[in-house]
DSSP file (Angstrom, degrees, kcal/mol; ACC not computed):
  #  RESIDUE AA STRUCTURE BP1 BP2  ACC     N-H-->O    O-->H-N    N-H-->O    O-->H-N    TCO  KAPPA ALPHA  PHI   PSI    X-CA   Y-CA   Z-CA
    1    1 A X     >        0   0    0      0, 0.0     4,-1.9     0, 0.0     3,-0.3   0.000 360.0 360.0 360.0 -28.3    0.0    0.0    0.0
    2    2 A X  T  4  +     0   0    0      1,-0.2     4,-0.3     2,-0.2     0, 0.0   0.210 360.0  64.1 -90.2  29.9    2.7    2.3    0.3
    3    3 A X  T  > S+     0   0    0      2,-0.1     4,-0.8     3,-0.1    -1,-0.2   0.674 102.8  42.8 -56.7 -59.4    3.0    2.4   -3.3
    4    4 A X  H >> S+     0   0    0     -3,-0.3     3,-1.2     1,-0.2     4,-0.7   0.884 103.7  64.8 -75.2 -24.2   -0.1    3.8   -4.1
    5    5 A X  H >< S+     0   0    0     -4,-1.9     3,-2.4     1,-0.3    -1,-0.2   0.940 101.2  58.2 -53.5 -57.1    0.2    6.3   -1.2
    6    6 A X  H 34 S+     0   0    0      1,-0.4    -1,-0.3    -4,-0.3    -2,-0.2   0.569 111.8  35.8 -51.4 -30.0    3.2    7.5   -3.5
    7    7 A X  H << S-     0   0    0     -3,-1.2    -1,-0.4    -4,-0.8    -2,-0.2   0.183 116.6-109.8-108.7  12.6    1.0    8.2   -6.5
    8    8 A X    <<  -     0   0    0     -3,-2.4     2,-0.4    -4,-0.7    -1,-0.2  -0.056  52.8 -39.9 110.6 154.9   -1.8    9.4   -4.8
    9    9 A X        -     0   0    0     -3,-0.1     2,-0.2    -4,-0.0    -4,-0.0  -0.499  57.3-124.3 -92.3 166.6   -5.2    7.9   -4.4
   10   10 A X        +     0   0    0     -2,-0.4     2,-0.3     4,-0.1     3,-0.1  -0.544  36.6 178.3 -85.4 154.3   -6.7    6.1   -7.4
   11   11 A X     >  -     0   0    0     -2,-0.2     4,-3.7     1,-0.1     3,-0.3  -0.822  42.4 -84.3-127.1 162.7  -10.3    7.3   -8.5
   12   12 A X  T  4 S+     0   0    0     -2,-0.3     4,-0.2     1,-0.2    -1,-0.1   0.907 124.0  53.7 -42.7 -73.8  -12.9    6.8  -10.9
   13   13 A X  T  > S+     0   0    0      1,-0.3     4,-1.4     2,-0.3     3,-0.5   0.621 113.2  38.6 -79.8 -32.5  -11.6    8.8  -13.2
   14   14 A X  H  > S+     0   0    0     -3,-0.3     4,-2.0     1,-0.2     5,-0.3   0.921 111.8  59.3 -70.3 -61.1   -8.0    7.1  -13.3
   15   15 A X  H  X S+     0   0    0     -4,-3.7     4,-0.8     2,-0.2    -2,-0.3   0.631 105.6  44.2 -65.3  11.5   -9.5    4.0  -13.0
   16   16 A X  H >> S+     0   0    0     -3,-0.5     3,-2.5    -4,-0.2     4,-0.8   0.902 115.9  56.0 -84.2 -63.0  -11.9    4.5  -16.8
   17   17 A X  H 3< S+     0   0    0     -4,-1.4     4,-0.4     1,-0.3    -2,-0.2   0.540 109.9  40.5 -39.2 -43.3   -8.4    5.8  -17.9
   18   18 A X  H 3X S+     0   0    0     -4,-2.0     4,-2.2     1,-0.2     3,-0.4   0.791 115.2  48.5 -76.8 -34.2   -6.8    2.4  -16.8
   19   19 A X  H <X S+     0   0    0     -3,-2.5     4,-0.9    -4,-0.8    -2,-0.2   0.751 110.1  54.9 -94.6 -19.3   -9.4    0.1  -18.0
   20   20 A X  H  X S+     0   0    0     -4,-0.8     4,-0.8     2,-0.2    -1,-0.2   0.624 108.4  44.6 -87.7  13.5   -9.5    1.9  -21.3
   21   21 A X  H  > S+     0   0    0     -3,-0.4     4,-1.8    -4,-0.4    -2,-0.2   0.828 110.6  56.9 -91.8 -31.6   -6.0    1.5  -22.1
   22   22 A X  H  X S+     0   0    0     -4,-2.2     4,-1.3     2,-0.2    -2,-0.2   0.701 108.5  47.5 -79.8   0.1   -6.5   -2.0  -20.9
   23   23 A X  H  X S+     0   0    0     -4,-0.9     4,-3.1     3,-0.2    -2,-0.2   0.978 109.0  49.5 -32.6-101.5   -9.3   -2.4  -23.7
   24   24 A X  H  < S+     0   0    0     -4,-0.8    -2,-0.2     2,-0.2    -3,-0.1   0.615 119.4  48.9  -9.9 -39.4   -7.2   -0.8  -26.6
   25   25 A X  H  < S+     0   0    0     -4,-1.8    -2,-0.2     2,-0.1    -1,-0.2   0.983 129.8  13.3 -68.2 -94.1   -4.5   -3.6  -25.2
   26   26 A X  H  < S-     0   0    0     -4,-1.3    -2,-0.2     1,-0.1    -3,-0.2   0.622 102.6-131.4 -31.0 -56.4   -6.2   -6.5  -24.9
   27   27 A X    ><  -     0   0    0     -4,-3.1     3,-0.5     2,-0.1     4,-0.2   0.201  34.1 -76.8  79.5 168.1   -9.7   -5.8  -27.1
   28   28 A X  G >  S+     0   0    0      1,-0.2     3,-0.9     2,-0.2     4,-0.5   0.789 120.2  54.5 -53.0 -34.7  -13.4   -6.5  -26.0
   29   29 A X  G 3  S+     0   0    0      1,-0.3     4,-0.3     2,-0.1    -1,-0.2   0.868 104.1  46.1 -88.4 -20.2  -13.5   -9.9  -26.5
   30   30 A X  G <> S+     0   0    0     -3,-0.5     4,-0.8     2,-0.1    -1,-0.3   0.410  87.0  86.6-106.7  18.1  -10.8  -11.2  -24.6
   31   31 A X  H X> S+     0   0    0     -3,-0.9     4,-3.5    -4,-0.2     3,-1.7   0.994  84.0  57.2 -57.4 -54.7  -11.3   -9.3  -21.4
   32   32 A X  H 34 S+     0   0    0     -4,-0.5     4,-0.4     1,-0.3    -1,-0.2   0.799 118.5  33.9 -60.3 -29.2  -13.7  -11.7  -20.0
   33   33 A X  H 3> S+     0   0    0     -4,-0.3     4,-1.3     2,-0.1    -1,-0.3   0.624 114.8  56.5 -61.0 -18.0  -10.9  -14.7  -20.4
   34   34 A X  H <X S+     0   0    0     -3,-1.7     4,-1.1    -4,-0.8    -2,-0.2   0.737 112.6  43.7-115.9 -37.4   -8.2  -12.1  -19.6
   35   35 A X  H  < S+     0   0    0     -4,-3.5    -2,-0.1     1,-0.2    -3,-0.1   0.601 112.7  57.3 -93.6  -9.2  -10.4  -11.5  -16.1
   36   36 A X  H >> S+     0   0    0     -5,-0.5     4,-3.9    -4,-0.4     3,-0.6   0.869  97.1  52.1 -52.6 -68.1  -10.7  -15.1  -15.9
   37   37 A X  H 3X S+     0   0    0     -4,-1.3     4,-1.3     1,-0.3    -2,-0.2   0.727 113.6  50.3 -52.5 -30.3   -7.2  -16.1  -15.9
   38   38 A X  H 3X S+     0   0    0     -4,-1.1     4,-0.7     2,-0.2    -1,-0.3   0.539 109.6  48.3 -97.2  -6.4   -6.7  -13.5  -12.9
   39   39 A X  H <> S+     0   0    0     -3,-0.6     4,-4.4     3,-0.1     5,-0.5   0.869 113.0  44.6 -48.8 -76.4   -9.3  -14.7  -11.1
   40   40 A X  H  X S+     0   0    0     -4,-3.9     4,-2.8     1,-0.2    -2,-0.2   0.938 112.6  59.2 -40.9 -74.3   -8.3  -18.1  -11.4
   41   41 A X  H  X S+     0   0    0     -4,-1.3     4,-1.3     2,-0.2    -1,-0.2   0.703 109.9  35.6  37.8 -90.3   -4.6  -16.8  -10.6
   42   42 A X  H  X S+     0   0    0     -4,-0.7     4,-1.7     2,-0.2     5,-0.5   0.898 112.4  64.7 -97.5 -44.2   -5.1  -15.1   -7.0
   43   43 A X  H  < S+     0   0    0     -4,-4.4    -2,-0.2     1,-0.2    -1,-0.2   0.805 109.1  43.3 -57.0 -29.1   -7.8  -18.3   -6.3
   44   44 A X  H >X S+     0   0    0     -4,-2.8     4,-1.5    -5,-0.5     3,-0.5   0.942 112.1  47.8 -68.4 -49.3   -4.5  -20.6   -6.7
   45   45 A X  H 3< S+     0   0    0     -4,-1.3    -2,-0.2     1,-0.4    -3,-0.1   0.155 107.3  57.3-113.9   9.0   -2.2  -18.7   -4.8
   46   46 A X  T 3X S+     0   0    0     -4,-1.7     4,-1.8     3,-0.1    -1,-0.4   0.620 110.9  44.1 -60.1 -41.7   -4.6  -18.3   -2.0
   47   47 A X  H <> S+     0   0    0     -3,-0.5     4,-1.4    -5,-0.5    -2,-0.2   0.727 110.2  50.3 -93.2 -21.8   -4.9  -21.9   -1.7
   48   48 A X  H  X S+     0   0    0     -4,-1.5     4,-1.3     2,-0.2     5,-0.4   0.928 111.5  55.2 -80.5 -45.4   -1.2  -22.8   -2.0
   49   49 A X  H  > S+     0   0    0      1,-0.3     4,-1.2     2,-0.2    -2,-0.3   0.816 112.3  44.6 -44.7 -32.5   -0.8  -19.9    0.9
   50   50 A X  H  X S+     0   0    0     -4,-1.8     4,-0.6     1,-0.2    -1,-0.3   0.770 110.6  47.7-102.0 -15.8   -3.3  -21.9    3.0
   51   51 A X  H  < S+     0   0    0     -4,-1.4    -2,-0.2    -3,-0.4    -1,-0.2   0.411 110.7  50.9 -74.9   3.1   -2.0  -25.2    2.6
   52   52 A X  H  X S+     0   0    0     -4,-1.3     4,-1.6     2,-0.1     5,-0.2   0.718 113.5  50.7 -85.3 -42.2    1.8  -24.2    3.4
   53   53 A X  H  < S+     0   0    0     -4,-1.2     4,-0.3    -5,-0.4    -2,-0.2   0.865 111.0  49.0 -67.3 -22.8    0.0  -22.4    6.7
   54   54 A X  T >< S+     0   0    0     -4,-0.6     3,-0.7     1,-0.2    -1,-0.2   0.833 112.1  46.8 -62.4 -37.0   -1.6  -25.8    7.3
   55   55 A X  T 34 S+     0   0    0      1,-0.3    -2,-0.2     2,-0.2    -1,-0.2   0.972 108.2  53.7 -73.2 -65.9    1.7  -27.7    6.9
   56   56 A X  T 3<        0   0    0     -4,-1.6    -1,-0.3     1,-0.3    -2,-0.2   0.457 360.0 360.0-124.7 -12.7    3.4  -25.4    9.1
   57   57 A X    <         0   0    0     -3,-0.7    -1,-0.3    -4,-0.3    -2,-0.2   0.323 360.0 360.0 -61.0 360.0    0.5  -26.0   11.9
């Protein structure tokens, strides 16, 4: 967090700006896989983080 403290806090208006650059990047059609894949992602690496803390119990 004391990254973004360094730029400031983020807003609507940064965040349109960020999601249309990531549009333009990406395109329409492959956000919803693109939002997948990061879902899926942080939904692993929760689960490996709680089965190392289990192990370590």
């Amino acid at each position: 967090m004391e990254v973004l403290a360094l730029f400031g806090p983020v807003g609507l208006p940064e965040m349109l700006i960020i999601l249309a650059i990531v549009i333009l990047i990406f395109g329409a059609n492959r956000l919803p896989e693109l939002g997948r894949g990061i879902g899926s992602g942080i939904k692993n690496f929760k689960s490996s983080i709680k089965d190392s803390h289990d192990k370590t119990d």
